[in-house]
N, C-alpha and C positions, 0 to 999 in steps of 0.2 A: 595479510591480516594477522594480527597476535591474538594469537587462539588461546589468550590467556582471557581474554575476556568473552570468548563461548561458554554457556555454563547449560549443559546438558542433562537438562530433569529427567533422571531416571522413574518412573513409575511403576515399574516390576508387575506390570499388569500381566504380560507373558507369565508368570509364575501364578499370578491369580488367578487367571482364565484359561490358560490352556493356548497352547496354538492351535488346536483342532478343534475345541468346541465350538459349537454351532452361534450365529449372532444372536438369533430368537430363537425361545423353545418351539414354534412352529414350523420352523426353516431349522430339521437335526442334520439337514445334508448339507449345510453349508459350513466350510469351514472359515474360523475367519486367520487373517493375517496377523502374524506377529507387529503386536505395539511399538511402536517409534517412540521415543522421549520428543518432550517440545526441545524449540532450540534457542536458548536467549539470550541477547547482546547485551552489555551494559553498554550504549553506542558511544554516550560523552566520554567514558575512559579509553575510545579507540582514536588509536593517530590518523590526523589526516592523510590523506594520499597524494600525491603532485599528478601522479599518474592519469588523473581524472581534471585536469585541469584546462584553464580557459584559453587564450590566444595571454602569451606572457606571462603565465602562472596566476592569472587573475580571477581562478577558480581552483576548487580543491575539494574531494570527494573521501566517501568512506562506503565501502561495500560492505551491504548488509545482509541480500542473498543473489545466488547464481544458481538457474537453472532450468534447465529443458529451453537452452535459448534466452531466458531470459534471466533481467538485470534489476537491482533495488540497490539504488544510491540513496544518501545523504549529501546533497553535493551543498557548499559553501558556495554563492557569488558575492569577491568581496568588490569596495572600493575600486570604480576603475573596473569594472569587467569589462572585457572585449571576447566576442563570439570567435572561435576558430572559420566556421563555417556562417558565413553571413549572408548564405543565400535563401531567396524563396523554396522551399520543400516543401516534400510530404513523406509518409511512410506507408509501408504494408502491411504495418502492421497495430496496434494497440497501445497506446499508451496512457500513464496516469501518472498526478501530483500532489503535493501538499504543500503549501509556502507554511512553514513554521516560522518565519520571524523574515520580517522588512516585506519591501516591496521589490515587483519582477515582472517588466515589461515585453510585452510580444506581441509580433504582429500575426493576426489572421486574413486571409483571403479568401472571397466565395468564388473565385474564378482564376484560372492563369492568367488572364487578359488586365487584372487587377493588380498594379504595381506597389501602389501605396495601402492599400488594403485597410484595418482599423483596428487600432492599438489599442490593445488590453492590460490595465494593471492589473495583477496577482499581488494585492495585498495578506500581511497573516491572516492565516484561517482559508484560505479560498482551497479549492480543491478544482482539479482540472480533468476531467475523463477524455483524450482525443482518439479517434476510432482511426482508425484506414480511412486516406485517402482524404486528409486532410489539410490543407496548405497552410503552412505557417514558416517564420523566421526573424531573424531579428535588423533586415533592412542595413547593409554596409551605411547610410546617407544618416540614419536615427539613432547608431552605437553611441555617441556621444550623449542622447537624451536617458540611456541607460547606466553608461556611468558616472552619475550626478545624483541616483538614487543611492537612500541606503543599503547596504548588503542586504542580501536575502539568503536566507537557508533553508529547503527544502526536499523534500522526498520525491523522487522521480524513481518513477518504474516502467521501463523498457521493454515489452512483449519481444520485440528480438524481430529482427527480416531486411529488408533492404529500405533503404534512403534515396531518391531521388531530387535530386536539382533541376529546377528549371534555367539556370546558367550553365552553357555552352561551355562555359573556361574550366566549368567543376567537376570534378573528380568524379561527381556523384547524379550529372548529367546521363540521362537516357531518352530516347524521344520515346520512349513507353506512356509518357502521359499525355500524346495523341489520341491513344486508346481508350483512358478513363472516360465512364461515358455518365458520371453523376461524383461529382466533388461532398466533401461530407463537414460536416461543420462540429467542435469542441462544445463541451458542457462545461461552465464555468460555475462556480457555487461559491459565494464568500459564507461560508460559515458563522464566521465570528460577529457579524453585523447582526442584534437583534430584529432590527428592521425587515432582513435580508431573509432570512432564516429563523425559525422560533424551535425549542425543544416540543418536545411532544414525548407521551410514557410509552416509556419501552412494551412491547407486549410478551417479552420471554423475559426479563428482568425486572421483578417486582419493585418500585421503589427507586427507579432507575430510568435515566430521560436519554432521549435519541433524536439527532439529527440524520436522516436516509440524504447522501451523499449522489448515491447511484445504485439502480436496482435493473440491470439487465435480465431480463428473465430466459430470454430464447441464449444470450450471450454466455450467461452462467456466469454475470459479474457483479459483486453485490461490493459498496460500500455504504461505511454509517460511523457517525460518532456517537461514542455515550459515553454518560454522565450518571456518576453515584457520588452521592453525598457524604461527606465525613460520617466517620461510624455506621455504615451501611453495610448488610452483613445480605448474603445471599439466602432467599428463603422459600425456591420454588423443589420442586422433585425430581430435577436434571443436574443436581450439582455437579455430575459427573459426564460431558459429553465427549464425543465425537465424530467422524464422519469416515468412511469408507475412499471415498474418492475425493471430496472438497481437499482443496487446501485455503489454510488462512493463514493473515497476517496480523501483528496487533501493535500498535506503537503508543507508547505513554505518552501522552500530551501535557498533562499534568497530574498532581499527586501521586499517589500508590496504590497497590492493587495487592492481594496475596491471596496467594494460589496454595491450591495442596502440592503432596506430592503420592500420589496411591494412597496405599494404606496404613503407611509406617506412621501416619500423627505430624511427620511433617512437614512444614511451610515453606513459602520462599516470598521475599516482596519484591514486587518490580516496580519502580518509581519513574519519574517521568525522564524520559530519554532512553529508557530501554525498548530492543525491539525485541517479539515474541515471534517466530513462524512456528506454526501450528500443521504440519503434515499429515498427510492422509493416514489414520488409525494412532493418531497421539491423540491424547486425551486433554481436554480443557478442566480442571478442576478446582469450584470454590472451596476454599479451608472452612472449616467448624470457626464458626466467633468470626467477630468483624471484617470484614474481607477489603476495608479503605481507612485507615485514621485521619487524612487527613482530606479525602474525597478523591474521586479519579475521575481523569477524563482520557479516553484515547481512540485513535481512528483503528477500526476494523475493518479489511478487506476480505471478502470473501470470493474464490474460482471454485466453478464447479465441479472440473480436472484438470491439471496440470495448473500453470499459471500462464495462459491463452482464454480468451476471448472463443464465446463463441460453442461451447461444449455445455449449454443449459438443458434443464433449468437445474438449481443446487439444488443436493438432496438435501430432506432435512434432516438432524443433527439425531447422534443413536444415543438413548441415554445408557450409561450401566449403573448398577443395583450401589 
């Protein structure tokens, strides 16, 4: 990755607050942790990767983060995609998506016994949450019904653990899924279909509209998209948050968004295609004056620890002064 395009928001909160004073004046014995900077990508000025790619270079990816296990692509499927691996699976572990642009065919299974199973398209906007122990793949006999569509480019994120096949000849074969004793089934969301989906007002964002994505609560897995209108300026008493344990993610879908930076007066804008991760004791900060000229729209992920499934429910969000 050319780490010309990390641009690390310093905040100098550690100078404002102290490493050792306490989070709330009720709690003087706690101390809190030294603040982290957010960490943001410009993603469209990072080079593709081959490394990340499909059966004949027929994909092509850009990592956006790594850690504790897990993975956050942008992966391209162009023209012509062919699956490396084109068996029936599942994982043990968590995963999620976002199709940003075309369409992207999959099959799902409620059974092993189920060969043909029932094909889903992932058109833009859809959002996919798959849990453990879930079967899907993209069918050796149906590749050709996939590359016929248009490319697709989307966000995939990888909680990290083992892969199993249910074919014998595969690498990634185990008779382990004798044992599973209840198969689990994907959450699909098309987003972008008014029909499908409608906004609704935000309730921490005055003035600002939300689609809820996914709201795990015992998981500690939250997504959501929203939406502020051109010249929309933030106007509640949290302009300044963040969280002790969560971690988040934020990706521009459209327009711009400007953030502070502490206390020094100034700014930064992230526009659409930049990625935001937001780490446990960085701070989220709305700027003084319009915080969109041209309106924003972007998906936010939220874990409650680490970025695994499963550590709920998120706390909520600490303001400072």
């Amino acid at each position: 990755m050319n780490i010309s395009v990390v641009v690390s928001i310093s905040l100098v909160l550690t100078l404002m607050l102290g490493a050792t004073q306490s989070i709330n004046a009720d709690e003087p014995d706690e101390p809190i942790a030294a603040f982290q900077p957010l960490r943001i990508l410009d993603v469209d000025s990072m080079q593709w990767d081959s490394s990340w790619a499909g059966l004949n270079g027929t994909s092509q990816g850009k990592l956006l983060y790594a850690g504790g296990g897990s993975l956050m692509l942008l992966v391209a499927f162009n023209p012509g995609w062919d699956a490396i691996n084109k068996t029936r699976h599942y994982h043990d572990f968590h995963e999620w998506g976002y199709v940003l642009e075309g369409d992207f065919l999959i099959y799902d299974f409620v059974s092993p016994r189920q060969m043909k199973g029932t094909k889903y398209t992932m058109r833009s906007g859809t959002w996919m949450s798959r849990p453990p122990f879930s079967i899907h793949g993209n069918r050796p006999d149906a590749m050709v019904h996939q590359q016929v569509t248009t490319p697709s480019v989307q966000l995939v994120f990888a909680e990290g653990g083992k892969n199993y096949s249910f074919d014998p000849d595969n690498k990634w074969y185990s008779d382990d899924w004798r044992q599973v004793t209840e198969w689990t089934h994907p959450l699909y969301q098309n987003s972008a279909l008014p029909e499908n989906m409608e906004w609704e007002d935000a309730s921490d964002l005055t003035g600002a509209k939300v689609k809820v994505l996914s709201d795990e609560i015992a998981g500690g897995f939250r997504a959501r998209i929203v939406y502020v209108p051109a010249g929309w300026s933030y106007s509640g008493d949290a302009a300044k948050t963040y969280f002790t344990e969560a971690q988040r993610f934020h990706y521009v879908l459209a327009g711009d968004l400007t953030l502070g930076m502490g206390s020094s007066g100034e700014t930064t804008t992230i526009r659409k295609g930049f990625f935001v991760e937001q780490p446990p004791m960085s701070v989220w900060q709305w700027a003084d004056g319009p915080n969109s000229n041209k309106g924003g729209m972007w998906l936010e992920v939220t874990y409650a620890k680490g970025t695994r499934f499963g550590h709920g429910p998120i706390e909520s969000a600490r303001v400072l002064p």
